[in-house]
N, C-alpha and C positions, 0 to 999 in steps of 0.2 A: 502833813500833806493830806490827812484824810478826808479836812473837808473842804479842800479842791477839787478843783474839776480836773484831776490828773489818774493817768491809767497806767500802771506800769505789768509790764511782761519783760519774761525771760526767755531766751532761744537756747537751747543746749540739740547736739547731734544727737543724744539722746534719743529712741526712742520713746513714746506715749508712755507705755507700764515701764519703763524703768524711770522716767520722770515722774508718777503718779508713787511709785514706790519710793521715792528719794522727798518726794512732799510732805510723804505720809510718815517717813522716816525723821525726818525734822520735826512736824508735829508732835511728834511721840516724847521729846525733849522736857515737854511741858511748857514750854515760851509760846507758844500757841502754832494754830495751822498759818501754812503759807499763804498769806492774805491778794495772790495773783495768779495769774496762769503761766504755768509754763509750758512753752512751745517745745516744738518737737522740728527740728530739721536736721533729718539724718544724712539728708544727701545732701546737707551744709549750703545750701543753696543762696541763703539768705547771711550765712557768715561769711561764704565768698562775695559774694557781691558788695558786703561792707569793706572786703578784703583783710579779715579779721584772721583769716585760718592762721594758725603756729606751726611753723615750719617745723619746731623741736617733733611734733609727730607724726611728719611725712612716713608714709612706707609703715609705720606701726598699723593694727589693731583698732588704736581709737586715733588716725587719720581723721584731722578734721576739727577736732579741738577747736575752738576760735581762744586767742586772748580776752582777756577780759576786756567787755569794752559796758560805758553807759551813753546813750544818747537819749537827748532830750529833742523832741521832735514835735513841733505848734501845730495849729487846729489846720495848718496848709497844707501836712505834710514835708516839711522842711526839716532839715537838723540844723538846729540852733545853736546846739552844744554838744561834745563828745570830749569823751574822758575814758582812753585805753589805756591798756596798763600792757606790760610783759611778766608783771608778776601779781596770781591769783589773788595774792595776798589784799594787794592794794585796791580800795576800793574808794570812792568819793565817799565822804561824810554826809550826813542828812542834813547838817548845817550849810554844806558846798551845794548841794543839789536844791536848797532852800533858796539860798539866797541867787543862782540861775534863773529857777521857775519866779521868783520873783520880778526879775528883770523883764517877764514877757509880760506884764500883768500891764 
């Protein structure tokens, strides 16, 4: 996907330096730096509104959590595609998210 005209960002509750520290943290691996931005919404604003928050951390500490989710979102602002999960684990393949972005082309 690099040389598409595609943008991807991550959302975490996280604040800014604990996200900057968690990038930096990854980089450190050797596989290289985090080649995106990640966003910062602590007051989850943008996970609720997806309706993404995890119920499993109501009342906890890190309230707010969203599930894993990915959307693919066109030059209209539209979601074209969404792929949530209930387990962190599971993520769309580069090949699944390949052949998506293909389909707007």
């Amino acid at each position: 996907m690099k040389d598409d005209n595609v943008k991807l960002y991550a959302i975490s509750v996280d604040p800014p330096d604990i996200s900057k520290n968690f990038s930096e943290k990854i980089a450190s691996d050797g596989k290289g730096k985090v080649g995106f931005p990640l966003l910062s919404d602590p007051g989850h604003k943008v996970i609720d509104a997806y309706g993404l928050r995890d119920p499993a951390y109501k009342g906890q500490n890190v309230d707010g959590i969203p599930h894993p989710a990915v959307y693919i979102i066109n030059k209209d602002g539209k979601v074209t595609w969404a792929k949530i999960e209930s387990d962190y684990r599971k993520r769309p393949t580069n090949a699944e998210l390949r052949a998506v972005l293909n389909t707007l082309k």
